[in-house]
C-alpha positions as CSV (number, residue, x, y, z in Angstrom):
1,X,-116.9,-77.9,66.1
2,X,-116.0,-80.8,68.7
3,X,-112.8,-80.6,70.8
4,X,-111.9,-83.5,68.8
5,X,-111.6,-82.4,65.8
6,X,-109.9,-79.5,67.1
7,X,-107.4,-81.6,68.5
8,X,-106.9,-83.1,65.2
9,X,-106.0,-79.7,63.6
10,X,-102.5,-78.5,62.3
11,X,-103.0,-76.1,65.3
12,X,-101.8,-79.2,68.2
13,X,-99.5,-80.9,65.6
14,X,-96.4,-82.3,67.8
15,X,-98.6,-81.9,71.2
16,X,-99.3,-84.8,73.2
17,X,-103.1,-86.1,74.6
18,X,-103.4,-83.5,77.9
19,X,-100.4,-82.2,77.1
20,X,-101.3,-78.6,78.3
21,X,-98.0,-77.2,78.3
22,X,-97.3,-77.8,74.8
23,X,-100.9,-76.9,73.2
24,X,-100.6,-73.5,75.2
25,X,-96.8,-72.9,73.3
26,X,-98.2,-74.2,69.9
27,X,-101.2,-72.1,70.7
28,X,-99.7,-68.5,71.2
29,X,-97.0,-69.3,68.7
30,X,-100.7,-69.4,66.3
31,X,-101.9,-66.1,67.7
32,X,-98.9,-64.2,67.3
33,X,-98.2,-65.5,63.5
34,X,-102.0,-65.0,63.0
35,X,-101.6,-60.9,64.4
36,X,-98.0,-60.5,62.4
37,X,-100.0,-61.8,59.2
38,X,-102.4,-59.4,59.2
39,X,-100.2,-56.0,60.4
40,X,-97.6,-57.2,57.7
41,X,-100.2,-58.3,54.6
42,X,-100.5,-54.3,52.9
43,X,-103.9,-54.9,51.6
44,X,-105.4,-55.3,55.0
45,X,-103.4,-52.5,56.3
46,X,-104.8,-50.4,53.3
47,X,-108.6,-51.8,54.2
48,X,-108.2,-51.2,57.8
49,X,-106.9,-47.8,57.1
50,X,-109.7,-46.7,54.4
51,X,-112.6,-48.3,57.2
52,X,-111.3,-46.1,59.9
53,X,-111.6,-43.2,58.1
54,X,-114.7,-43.6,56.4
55,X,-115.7,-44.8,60.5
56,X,-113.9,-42.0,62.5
57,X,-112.7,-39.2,59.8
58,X,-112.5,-36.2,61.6
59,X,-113.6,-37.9,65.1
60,X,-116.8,-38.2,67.1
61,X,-118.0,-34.9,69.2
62,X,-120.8,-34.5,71.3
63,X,-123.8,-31.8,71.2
64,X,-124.4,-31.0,74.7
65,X,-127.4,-29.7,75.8
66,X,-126.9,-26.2,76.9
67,X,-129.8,-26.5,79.8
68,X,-127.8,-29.4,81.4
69,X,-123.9,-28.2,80.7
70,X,-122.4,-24.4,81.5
71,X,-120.1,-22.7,78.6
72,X,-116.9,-23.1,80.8
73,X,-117.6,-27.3,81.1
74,X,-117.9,-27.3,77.4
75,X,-115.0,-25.4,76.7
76,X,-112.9,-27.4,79.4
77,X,-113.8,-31.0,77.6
78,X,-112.8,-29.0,74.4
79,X,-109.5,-28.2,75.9
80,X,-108.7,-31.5,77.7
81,X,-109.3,-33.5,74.5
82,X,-106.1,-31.7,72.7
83,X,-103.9,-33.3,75.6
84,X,-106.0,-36.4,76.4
85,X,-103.6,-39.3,74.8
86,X,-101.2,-40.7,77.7
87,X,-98.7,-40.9,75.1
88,X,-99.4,-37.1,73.6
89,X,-98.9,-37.8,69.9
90,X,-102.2,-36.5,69.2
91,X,-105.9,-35.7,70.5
92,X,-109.1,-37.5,71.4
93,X,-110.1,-37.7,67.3
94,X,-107.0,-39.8,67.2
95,X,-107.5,-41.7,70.2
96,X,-110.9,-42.8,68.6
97,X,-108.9,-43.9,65.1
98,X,-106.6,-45.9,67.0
99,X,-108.8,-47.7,69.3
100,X,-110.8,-48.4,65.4
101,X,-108.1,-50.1,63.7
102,X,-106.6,-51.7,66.9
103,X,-110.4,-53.4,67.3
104,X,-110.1,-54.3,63.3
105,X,-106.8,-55.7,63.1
106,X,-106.6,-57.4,66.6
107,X,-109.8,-58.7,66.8
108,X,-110.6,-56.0,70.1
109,X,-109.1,-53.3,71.8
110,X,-108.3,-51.4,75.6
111,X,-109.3,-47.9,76.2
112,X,-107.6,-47.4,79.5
113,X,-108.5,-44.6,82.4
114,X,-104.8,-43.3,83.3
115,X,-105.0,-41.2,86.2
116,X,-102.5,-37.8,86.2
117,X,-101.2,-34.8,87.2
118,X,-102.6,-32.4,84.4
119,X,-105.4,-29.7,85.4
120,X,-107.9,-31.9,85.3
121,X,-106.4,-35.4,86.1
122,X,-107.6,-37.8,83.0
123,X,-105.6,-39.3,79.9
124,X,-106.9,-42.4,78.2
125,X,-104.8,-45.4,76.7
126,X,-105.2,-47.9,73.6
127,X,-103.9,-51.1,74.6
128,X,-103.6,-54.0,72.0
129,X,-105.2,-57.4,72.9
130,X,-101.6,-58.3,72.3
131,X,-100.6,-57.2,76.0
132,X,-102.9,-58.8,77.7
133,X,-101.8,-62.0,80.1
134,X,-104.1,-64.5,78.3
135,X,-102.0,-67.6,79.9
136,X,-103.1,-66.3,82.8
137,X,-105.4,-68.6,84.8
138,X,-106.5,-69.0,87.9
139,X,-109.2,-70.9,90.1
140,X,-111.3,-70.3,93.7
141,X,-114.3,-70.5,94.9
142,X,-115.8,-67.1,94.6
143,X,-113.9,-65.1,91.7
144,X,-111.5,-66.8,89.3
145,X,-108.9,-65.7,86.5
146,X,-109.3,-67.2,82.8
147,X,-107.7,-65.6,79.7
148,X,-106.1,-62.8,82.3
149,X,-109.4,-61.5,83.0
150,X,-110.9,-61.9,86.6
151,X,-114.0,-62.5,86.7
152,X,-116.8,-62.3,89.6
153,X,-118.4,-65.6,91.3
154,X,-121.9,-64.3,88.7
155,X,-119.4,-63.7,85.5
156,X,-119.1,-60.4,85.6
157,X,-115.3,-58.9,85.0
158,X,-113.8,-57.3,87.8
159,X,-110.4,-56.9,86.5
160,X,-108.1,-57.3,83.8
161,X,-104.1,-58.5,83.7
162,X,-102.0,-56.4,81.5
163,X,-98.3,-57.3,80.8
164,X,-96.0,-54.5,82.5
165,X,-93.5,-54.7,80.0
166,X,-94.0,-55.6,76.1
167,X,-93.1,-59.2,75.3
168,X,-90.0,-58.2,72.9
169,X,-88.3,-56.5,76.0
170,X,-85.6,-58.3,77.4
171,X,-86.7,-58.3,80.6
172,X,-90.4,-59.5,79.7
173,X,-91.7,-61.7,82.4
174,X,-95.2,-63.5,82.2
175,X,-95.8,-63.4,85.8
176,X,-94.9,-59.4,86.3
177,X,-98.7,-58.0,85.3
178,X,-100.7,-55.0,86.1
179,X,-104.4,-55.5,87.5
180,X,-106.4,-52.4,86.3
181,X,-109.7,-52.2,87.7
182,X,-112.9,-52.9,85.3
183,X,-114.2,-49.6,85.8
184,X,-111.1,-48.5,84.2
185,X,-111.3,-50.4,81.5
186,X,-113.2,-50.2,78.0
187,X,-112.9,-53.2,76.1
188,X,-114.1,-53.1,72.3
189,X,-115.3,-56.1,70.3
190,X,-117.8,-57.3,68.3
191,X,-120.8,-59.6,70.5
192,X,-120.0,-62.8,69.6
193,X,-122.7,-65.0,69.9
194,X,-122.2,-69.0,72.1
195,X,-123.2,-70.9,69.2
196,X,-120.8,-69.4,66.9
197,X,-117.8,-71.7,66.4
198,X,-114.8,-72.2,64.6
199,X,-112.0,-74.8,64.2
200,X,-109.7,-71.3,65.3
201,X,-111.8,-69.4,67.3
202,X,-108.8,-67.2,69.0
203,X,-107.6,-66.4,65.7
204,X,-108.2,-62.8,65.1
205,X,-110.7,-62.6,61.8
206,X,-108.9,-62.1,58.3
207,X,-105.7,-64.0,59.3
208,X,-106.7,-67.0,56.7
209,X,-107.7,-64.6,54.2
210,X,-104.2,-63.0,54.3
211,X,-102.4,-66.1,54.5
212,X,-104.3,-66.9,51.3
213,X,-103.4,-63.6,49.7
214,X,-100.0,-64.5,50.9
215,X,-99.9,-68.2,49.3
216,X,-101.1,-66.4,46.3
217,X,-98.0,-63.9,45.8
218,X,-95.4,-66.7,46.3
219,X,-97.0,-68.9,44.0
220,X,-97.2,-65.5,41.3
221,X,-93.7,-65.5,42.5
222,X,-92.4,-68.7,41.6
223,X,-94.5,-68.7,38.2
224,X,-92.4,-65.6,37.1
225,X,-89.8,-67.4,37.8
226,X,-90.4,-71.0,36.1
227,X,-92.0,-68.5,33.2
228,X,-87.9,-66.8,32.9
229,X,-86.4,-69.8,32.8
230,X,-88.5,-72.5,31.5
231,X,-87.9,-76.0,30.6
232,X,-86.2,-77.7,27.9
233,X,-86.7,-81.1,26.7
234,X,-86.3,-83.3,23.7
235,X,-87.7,-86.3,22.7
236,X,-84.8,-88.5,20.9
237,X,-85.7,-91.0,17.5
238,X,-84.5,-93.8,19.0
239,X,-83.6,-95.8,22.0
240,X,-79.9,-96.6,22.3
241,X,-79.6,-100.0,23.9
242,X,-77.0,-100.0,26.6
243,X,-76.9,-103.8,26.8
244,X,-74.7,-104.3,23.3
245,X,-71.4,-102.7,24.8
246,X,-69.5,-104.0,27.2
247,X,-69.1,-104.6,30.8
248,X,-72.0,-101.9,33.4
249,X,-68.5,-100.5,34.7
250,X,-67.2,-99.4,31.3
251,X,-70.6,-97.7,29.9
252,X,-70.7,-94.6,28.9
253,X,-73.6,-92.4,28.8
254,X,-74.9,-91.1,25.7
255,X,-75.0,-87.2,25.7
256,X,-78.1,-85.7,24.4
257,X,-76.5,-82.1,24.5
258,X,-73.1,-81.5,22.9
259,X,-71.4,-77.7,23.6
260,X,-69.1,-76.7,20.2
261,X,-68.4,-72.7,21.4
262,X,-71.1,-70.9,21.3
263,X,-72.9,-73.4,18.8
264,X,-75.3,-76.1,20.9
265,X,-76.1,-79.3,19.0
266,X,-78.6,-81.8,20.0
267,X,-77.7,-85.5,19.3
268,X,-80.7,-87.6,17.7
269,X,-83.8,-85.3,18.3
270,X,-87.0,-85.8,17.1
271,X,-89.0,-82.3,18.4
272,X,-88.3,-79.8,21.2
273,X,-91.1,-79.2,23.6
274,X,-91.3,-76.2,26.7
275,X,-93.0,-76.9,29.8
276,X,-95.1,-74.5,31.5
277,X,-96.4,-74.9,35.2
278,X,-100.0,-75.1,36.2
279,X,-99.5,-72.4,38.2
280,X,-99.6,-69.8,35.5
281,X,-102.7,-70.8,33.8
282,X,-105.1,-68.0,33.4
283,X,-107.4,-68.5,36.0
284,X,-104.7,-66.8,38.5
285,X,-105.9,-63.3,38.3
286,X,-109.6,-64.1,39.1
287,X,-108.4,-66.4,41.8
288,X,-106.6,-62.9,43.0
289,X,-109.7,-60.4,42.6
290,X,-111.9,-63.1,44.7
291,X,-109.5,-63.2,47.6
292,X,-109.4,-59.3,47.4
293,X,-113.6,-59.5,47.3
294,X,-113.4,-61.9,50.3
295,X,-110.9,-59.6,52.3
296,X,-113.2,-56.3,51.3
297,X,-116.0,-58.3,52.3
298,X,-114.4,-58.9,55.8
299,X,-113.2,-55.7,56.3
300,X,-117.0,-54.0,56.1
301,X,-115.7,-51.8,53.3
302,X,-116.7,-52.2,49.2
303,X,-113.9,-53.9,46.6
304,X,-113.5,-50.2,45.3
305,X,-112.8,-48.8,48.5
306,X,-109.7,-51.3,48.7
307,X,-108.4,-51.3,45.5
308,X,-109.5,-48.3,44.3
309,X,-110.9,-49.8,40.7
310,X,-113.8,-48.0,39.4
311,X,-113.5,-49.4,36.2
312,X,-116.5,-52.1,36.4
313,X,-119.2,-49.8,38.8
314,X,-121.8,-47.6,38.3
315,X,-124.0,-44.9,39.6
316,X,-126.3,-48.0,41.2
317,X,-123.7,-50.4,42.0
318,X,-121.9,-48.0,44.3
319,X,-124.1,-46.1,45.7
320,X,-125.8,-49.8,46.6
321,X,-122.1,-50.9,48.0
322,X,-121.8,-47.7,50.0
323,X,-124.9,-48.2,51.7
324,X,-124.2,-51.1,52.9
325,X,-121.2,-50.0,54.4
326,X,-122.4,-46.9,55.7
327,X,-125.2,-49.5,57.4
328,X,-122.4,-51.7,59.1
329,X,-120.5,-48.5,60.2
330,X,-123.8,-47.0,61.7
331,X,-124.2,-49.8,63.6
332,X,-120.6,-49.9,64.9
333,X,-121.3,-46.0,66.0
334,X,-124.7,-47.1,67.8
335,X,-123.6,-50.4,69.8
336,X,-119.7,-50.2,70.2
337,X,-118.1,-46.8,69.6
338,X,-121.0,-44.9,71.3
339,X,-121.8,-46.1,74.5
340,X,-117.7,-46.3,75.3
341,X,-117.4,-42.5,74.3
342,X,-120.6,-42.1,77.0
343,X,-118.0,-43.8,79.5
344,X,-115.5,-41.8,78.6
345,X,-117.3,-38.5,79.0
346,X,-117.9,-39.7,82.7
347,X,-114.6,-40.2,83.3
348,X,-113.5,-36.2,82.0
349,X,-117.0,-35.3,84.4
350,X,-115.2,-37.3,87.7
351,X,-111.9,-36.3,87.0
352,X,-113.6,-32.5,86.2
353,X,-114.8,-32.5,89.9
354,X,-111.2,-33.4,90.9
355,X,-109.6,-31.2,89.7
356,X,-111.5,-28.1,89.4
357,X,-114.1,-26.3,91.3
358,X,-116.7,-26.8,88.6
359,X,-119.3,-29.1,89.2
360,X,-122.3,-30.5,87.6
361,X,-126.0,-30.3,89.5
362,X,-127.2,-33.4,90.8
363,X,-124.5,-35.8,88.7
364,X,-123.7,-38.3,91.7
365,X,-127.5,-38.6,92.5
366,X,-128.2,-39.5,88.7
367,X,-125.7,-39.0,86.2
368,X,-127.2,-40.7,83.9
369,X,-128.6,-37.6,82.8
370,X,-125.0,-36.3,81.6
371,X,-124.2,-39.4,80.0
372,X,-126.0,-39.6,77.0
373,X,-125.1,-36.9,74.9
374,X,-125.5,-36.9,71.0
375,X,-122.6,-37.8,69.2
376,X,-122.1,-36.2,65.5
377,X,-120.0,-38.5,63.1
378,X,-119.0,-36.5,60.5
379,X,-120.6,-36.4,57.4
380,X,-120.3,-38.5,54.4
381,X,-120.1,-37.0,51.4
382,X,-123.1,-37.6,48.6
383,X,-122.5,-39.3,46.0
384,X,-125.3,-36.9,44.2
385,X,-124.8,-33.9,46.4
386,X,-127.5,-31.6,44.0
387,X,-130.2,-34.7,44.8
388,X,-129.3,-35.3,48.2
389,X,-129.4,-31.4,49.0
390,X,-133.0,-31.0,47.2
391,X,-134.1,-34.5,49.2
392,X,-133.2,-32.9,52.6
393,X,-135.0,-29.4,51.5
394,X,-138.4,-31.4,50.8
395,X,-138.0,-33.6,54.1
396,X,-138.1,-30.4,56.1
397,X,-140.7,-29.1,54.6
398,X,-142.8,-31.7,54.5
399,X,-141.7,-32.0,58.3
400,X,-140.3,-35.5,57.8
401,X,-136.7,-34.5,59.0
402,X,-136.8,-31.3,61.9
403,X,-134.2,-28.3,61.3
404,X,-132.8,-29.5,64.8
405,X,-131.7,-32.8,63.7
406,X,-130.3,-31.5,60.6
407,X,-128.4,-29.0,63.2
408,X,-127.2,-32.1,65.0
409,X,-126.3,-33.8,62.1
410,X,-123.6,-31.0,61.5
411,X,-122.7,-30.4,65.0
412,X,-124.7,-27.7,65.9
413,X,-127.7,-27.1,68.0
414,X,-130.6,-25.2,66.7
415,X,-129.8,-22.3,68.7
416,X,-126.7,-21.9,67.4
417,X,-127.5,-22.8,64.0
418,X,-130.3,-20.0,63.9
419,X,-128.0,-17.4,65.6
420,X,-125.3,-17.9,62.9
421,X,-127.8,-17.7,60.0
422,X,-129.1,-14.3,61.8
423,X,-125.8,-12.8,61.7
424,X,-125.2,-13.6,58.2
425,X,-128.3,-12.5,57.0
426,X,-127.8,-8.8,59.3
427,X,-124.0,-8.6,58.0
428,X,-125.9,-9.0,54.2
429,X,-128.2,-6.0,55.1
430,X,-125.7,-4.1,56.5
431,X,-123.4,-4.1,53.3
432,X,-126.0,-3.8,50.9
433,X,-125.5,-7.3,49.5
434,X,-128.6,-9.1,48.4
435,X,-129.4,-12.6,47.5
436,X,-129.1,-14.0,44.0
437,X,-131.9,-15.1,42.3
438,X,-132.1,-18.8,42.3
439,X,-132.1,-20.6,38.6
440,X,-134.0,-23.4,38.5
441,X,-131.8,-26.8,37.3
442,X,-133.3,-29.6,35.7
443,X,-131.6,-32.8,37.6
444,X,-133.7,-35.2,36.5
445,X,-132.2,-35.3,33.1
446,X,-131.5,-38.9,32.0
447,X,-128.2,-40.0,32.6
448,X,-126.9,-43.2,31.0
449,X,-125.0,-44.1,34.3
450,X,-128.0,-44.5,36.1
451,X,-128.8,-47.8,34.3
């Protein structure tokens, strides 16, 4: 897209050539309207919602190796991540949601280090895109500001600008910003590539699909209200000629309608016809399901997911819908969400050292070592669960899938997986309880929903 045919866009309408200051004004008035849209269109909100949970649920948690990290670290990480929000509304799990729907329904989102006065000396903020200084810029020779982000003479950030107070407070001043260092900073979003480009680039995604959806309720709204009171017209027999009375200035016009009480009488009518808008044809309702396909689609997450209509799926066409989405959220986990939870973890290990005596062997020579723990997601829930169970039996003992990993998957290690099922199979012995014999069930029954 040439910066032409930007120009040309609704965006810059009433801005002069190099007018600056106005295309900046018209151009944050566009970004807030384009954040509002999406925080007040419910659908989204109901998408974002459904994509976070099926993303975070429960929350992230690392497996840490117990050669490399002492009982007492493990349960100090586990106590610092009930108090870890700077604002204390909830815990790290939360943390994680909130920096996931910020990210969907801003386009990105902060994870800031706050540094404070707790045992060990670590809280971490989400901060909206919203409060960053984007009108922020500055030039030089080595580093330079642009968007509110300083960047280094070879392009790498070195700081970011945040607003010190929110722009609806009445003493909100552009100029009056907080420079957090980059090392304090997360900042999640999607890679976007150069040669991706849009008339709207700074718009944050799903703001025209929820304008649409929006366009699409007041035109259902002013339908239902053309349909309540709809027009009335007749078609008279004949033409009366106005030329045959007398003088223009002593003309009277011929009434069509005459009122006798309650009795309405129509003068010279041939048929009566109603008029129905275009807008109420009956291609309105598809028109609605493809803009909530198109807003499911943008969102990552399947049409049923945000509408909750299972009436047209079956076995095949969800499970086929949920993989995909369970693909796009697996990437999100492997390339986004998990290497910032790896930075977080090293700020609880340096602020660990601060504040306590514990310390970690050799972690300032390499800690790269500490930093790249497993995180467990937690588990989605089968759609088959007797299948998937009886898949995951055969892929260990075939030795495609190792009982560690499926320890990991849940959370565990091996170790502690094995110690658990010793004590449950010694508390059996002990009590006399044996196990059951197992009947055999035929799954592979044919099942018309399969089709």
């Amino acid at each position: 897209m040439s910066y032409s045919s930007v120009a040309k866009s609704p965006l810059f309408k009433g801005a002069e050539l190099h007018d600056n200051e106005k295309s900046e004004n018209v151009l944050l008035k566009e970004i807030t309207a384009s954040h509002h849209l999406i925080r007040n269109n419910p659908l989204l909100r109901v998408g974002a919602s459904r994509f976070r949970a099926s993303c975070i649920g429960g929350g992230a948690k690392p497996v840490f190796d117990p050669k490399l990290f002492s009982e007492s670290f493990i349960q100090s990480y586990e106590e610092w991540t009930l108090y870890c929000d700077f604002y204390e509304n909830t815990n790290f799990a939360g943390v994680q949601a909130l920096a996931v729907i910020t990210m969907l329904l801003d386009g990105s989102a902060f994870i800031v280090r706050r540094r404070t006065l707790h045992r060990i000396p670590l809280q971490i903020q989400v901060v909206s895109p919203l409060s960053l200084a984007i009108g922020l810029e500055r030039t030089g020779s080595g580093s330079y500001v642009r968007g509110g982000i300083m960047y280094a003479k070879n392009g790498k950030v070195k700081k970011y600008a945040f607003y010190k107070l929110p722009r609806d407070h009445p003493d909100f001043d552009e100029d009056s910003v907080n420079w957090i260092p980059a090392e304090d900073v997360i900042h999640l979003r999607d890679v976007v590539h150069v040669s991706q480009s849009t008339a709207q680039p700074w718009i944050s995604p799903g703001a025209d699909f929820a304008k649409q959806y929006q366009d699409n309720q007041t035109v259902e709204i002013k339908s239902r209200m053309k349909r309540v009171g709809q027009q009335v017209f007749a078609l008279k027999e004949n033409e009366v000629s106005q030329t045959a009375s007398g003088p223009a200035s002593q003309r009277t016009p011929q009434r069509l309608v005459h009122n006798a009480g309650g009795v309405t009488f129509l003068n010279g009518v041939k048929e009566i016809k109603t008029a129905s808008p275009a807008e109420i044809a009956g291609n309105y309702q598809e028109h609605n399901n493809q803009v909530l396909r198109m807003i499911a689609g943008l969102l990552g997450i399947t049409y049923e997911m945000l509408t909750g209509d299972l009436t047209q799926v079956n076995y095949s066409s969800i499970r086929a819908g949920m993989i995909n989405h369970r693909r796009l959220v697996g990437q999100l986990r492997d390339i986004v969400l998990g290497p910032a939870f790896n930075r977080i973890l090293g700020w609880f290990i340096d602020a660990l050292h601060l504040g306590t005596s514990e310390s970690l062997p050799n972690y300032f020579e390499n800690p790269y070592t500490y930093l790249n723990p497993t995180w467990i997601w937690p588990e989605w829930e089968e759609i088959d669960p007797l299948k998937a169970a009886k898949a995951l039996v055969l892929e260990v003992q075939n030795d495609i899938t190792s009982l560690e990993e499926v320890s990991n998957s849940r959370g565990k290690t091996l170790d502690k997986h094995l110690d658990g099922v010793q004590r449950s199979q010694e508390a059996k012995q002990s009590r006399g309880i044996n196990d059951a014999a197992s009947s055999a069930v035929d799954d592979e029954l044919p099942d018309d929903d399969d089709d």
